[in-house]
C-alpha positions as CSV (number, residue, x, y, z in Angstrom):
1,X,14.7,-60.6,-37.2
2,X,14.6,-57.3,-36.1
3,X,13.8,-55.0,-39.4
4,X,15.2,-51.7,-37.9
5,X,19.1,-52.2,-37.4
6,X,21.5,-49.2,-35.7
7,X,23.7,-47.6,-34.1
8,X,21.7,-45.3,-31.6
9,X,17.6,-44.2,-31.5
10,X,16.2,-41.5,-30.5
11,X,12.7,-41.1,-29.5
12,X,10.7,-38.3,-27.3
13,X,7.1,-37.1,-26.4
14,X,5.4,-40.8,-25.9
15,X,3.7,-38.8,-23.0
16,X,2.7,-41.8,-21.4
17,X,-0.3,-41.4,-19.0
18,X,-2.4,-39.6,-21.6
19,X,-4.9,-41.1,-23.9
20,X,-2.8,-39.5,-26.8
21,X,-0.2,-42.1,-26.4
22,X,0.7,-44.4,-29.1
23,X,1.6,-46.8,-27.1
24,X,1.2,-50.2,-28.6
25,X,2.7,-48.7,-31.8
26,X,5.5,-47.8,-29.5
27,X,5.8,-51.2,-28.4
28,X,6.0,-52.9,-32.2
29,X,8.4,-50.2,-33.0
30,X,10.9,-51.6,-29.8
31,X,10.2,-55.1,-30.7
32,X,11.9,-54.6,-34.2
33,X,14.7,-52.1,-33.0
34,X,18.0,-53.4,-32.5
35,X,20.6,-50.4,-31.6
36,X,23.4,-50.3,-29.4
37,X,22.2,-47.0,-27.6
38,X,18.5,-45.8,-27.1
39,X,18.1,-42.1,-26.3
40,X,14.6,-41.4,-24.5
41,X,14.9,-37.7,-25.0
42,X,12.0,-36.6,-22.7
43,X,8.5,-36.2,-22.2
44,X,8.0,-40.1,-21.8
45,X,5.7,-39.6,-18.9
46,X,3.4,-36.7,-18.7
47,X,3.4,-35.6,-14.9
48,X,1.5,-32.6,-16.4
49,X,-1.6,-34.6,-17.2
50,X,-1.0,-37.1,-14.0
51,X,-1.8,-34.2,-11.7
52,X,-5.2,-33.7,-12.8
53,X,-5.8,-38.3,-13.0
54,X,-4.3,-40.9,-13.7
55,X,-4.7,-43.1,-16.6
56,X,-2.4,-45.8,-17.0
57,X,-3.6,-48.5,-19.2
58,X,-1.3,-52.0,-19.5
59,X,-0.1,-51.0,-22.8
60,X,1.7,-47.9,-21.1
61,X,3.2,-50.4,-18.7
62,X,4.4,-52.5,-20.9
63,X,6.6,-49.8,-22.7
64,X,8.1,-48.9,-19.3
65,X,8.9,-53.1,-18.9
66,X,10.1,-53.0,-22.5
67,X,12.8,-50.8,-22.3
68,X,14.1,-51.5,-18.8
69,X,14.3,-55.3,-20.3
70,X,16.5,-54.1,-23.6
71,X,19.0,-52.2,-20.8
72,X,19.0,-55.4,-19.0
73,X,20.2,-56.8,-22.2
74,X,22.5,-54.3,-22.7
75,X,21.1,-51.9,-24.7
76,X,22.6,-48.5,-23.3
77,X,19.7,-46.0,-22.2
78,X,19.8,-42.7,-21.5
79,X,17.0,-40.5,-20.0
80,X,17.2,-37.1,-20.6
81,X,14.0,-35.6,-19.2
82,X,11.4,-32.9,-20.6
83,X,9.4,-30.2,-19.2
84,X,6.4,-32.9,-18.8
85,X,9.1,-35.4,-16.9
86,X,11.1,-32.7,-15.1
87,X,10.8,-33.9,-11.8
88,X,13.1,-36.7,-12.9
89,X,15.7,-33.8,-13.2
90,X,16.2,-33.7,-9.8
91,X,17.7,-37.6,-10.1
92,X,20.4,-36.6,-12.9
93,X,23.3,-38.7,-12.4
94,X,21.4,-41.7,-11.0
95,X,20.6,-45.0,-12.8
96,X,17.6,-47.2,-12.4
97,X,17.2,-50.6,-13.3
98,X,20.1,-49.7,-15.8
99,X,18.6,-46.7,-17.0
100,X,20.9,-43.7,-16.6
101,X,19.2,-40.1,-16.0
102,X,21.1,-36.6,-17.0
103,X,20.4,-33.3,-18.1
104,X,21.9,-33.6,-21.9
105,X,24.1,-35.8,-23.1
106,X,26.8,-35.7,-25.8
107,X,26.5,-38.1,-28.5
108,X,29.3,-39.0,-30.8
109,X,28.5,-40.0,-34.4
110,X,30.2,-43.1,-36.0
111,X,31.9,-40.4,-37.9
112,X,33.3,-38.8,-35.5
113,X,30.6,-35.7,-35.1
114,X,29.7,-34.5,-31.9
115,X,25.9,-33.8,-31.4
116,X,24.4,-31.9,-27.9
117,X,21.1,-34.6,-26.9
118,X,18.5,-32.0,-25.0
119,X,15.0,-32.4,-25.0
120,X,14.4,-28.6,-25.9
121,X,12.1,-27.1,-23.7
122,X,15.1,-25.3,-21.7
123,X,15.1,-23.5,-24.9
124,X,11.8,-22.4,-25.2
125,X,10.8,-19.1,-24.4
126,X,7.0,-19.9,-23.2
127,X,7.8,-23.0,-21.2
128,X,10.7,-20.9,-19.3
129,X,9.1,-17.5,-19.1
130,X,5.4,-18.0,-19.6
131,X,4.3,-21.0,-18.1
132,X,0.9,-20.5,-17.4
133,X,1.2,-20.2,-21.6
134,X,2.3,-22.7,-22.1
135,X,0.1,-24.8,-19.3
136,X,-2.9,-23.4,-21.6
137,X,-1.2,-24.4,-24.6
138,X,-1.0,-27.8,-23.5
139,X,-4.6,-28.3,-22.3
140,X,-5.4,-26.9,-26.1
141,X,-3.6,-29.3,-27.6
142,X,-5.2,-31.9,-25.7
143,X,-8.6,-30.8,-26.5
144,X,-7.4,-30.9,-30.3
145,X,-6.4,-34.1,-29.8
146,X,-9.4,-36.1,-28.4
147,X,-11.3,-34.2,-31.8
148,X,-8.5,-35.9,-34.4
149,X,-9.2,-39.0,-32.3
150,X,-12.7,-38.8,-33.5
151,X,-12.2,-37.7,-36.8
152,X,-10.0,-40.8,-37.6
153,X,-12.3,-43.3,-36.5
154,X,-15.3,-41.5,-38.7
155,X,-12.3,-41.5,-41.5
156,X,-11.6,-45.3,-40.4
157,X,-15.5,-46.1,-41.0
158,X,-15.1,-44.5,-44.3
159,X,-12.0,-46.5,-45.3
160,X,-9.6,-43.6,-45.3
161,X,-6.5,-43.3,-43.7
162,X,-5.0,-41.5,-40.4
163,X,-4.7,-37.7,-40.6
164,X,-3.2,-35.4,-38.3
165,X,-5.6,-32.0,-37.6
166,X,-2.8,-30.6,-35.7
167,X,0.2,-31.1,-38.6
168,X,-2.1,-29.7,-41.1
169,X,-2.7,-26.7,-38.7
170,X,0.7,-26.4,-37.7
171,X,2.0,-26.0,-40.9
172,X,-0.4,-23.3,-42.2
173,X,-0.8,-20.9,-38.9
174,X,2.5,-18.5,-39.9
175,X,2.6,-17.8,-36.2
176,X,3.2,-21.6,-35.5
177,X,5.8,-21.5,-38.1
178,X,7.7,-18.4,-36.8
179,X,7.6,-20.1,-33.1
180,X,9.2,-23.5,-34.8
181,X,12.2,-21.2,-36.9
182,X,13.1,-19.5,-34.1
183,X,12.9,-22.6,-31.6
184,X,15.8,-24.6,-34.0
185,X,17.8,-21.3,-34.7
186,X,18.1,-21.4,-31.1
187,X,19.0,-25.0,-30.4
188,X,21.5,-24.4,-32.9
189,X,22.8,-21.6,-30.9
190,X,23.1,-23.5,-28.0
191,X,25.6,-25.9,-29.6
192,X,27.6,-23.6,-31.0
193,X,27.9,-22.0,-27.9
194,X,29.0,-26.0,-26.3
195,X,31.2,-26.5,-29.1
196,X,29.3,-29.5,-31.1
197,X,28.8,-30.1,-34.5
198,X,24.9,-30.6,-34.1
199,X,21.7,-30.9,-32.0
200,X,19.3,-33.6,-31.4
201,X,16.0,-32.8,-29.9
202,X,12.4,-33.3,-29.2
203,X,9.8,-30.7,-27.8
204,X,8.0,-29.3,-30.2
205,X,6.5,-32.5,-31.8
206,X,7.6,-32.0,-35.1
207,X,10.5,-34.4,-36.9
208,X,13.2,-33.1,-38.5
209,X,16.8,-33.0,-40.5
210,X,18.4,-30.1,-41.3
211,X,21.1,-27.7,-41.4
212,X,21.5,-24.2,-39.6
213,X,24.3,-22.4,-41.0
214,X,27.3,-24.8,-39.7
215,X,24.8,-26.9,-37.5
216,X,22.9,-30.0,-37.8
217,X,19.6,-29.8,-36.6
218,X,17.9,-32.8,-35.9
219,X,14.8,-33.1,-34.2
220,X,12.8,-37.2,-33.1
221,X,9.3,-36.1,-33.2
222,X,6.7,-37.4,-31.4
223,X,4.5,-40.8,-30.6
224,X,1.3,-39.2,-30.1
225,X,0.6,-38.5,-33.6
226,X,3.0,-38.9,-35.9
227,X,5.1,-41.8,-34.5
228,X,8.4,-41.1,-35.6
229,X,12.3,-41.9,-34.2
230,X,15.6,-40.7,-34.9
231,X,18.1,-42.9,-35.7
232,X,21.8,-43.1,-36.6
233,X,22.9,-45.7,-38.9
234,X,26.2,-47.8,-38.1
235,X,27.8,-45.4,-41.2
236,X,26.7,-42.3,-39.3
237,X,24.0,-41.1,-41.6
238,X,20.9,-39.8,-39.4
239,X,17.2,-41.1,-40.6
240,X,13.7,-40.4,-39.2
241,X,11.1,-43.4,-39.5
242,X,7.7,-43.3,-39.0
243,X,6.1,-46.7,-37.4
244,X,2.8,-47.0,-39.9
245,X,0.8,-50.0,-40.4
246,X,3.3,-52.0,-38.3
247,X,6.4,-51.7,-40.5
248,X,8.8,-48.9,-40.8
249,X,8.4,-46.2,-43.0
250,X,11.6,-43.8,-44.0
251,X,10.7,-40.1,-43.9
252,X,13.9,-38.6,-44.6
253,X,17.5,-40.2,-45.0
254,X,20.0,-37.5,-45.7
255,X,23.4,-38.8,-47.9
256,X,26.4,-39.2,-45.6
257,X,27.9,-35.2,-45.5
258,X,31.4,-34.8,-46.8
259,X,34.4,-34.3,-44.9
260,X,34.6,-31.0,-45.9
261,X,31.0,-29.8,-44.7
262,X,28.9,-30.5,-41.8
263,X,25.4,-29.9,-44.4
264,X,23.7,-33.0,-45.2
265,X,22.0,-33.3,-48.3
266,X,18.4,-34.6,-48.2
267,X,18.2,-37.8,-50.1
268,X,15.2,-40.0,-49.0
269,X,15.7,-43.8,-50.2
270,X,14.4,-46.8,-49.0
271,X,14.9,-48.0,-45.3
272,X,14.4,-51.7,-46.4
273,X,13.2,-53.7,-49.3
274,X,9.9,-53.8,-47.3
275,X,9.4,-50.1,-46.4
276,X,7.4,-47.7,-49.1
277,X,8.4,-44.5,-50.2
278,X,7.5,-41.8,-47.6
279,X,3.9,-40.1,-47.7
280,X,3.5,-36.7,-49.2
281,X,1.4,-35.9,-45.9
282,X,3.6,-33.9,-43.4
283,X,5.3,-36.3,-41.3
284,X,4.7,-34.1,-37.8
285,X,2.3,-33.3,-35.7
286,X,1.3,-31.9,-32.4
């Protein structure tokens, strides 16, 4: 029985075709989703990466076969492409093997919000006016990538658990910081200006749930690292999961917001009987 039940799921950044990719955890976390809509909210595959080789192990195949069998079951998937993706921009409108590919999407809560479903980088001010920036930001995260690799399997051999260099980083360069405020202030902008009551987003690889004056910010994460989803209960509360030692772990499950305010509370509980209270280690990376 599948242990993670709801409405809609959110998920962004697998980057498939990089080494990076969490792939098989990707894959347990499918096999025990059952949701009525999945939103892949870009950055599945990693064109950047593909121009310079291609790695594309069977485990990366088998994501790609997993989630064109749930829309063959009926599952409703939407593909809303990233900056690493984009070229699949230029199919908006189309659907393959069920799949359907847009721009954004508009997602209605259970309870009747409206949220804006973009995958952010249109947003961001270095992938749209600095791209060779942002190109070099990339390969550096990369390289800081293959070193967590091998940090974690010298912290494996010593018994200790997976840590992400880059979340630890990320949340004590103030510059990172400053670049991550004025990312969501500006997400929340944009659905202001398109008239809905929240965001959801991916991009900058870091999960999260909160509120932006009048705006609901909510942002998937990433499964390179930190291998977290979005999803929306069948009440309409909003949770992010991590997938950790093959079992779902609740990061953040805000109470559901009153009528009279769009502000959710933060309330973390338990996802299931099974799940354990969320780690005290930041729950992004990237």
């Amino acid at each position: 029985m599948p242990a993670i039940r709801c409405r809609a799921a959110f998920i962004s950044d697998i980057h498939l075709g990089t080494r990076g990719c969490q792939a098989q955890r990707l894959l347990d976390f499918i096999r025990d989703l059952d949701c009525e809509t999945l939103y892949l909210v870009g950055d599945i595959i990693d064109g950047w990466k593909m121009k310079s080789g291609i790695y594309w192990p069977q485990s990366h195949n088998d994501v790609v076969q997993k989630i064109l069998r749930l829309a063959r079951k009926g599952v409703r998937v939407v593909y809303v492409p990233g900056n690493h993706d984009e070229r699949l921009r230029e199919f908006c409108g189309e659907h393959f093997g069920g799949v359907i590919v847009t721009r954004d999407e508009i997602h209605q809560g259970a309870d009747g919000r409206r949220y804006l479903v973009t995958h952010g980088d249109e947003f961001d001010a270095i992938v749209q006016n600095a791209r060779w920036l942002a190109l070099l930001g990339d390969w550096s995260y990369r390289a800081l990538l293959a070193l967590n690799t091998t940090l974690n399997r010298v912290r494996a051999l010593c018994g200790l658990g997976h840590w992400s260099l880059s979340a630890f980083l990320k949340q004590r360069v103030k510059d990172a910081v400053r670049y991550i405020d004025r990312f969501e202030e500006t997400m929340a902008d944009e659905a202001r200006r398109r008239g809905v009551q929240g965001v959801i987003c991916g991009h900058i690889h870091k999960a999260e749930i909160r509120t932006i004056g009048d705006i609901i910010y909510l942002n998937d994460g990433d499964w390179v690292e930190s291998c977290t989803a979005l999803v929306e209960r069948h009440d309409g509360v909003f949770e992010i999961i991590r997938w950790q030692d093959s079992r779902p772990v609740l990061l953040s499950s805000p109470r559901k917001p009153s009528k009279s305010s769009p502000a959710y509370a933060a309330a973390p509980q338990s996802l299931s009987a099974a799940a354990s209270a969320a780690p005290s280690a930041p729950p992004v990376s990237g």
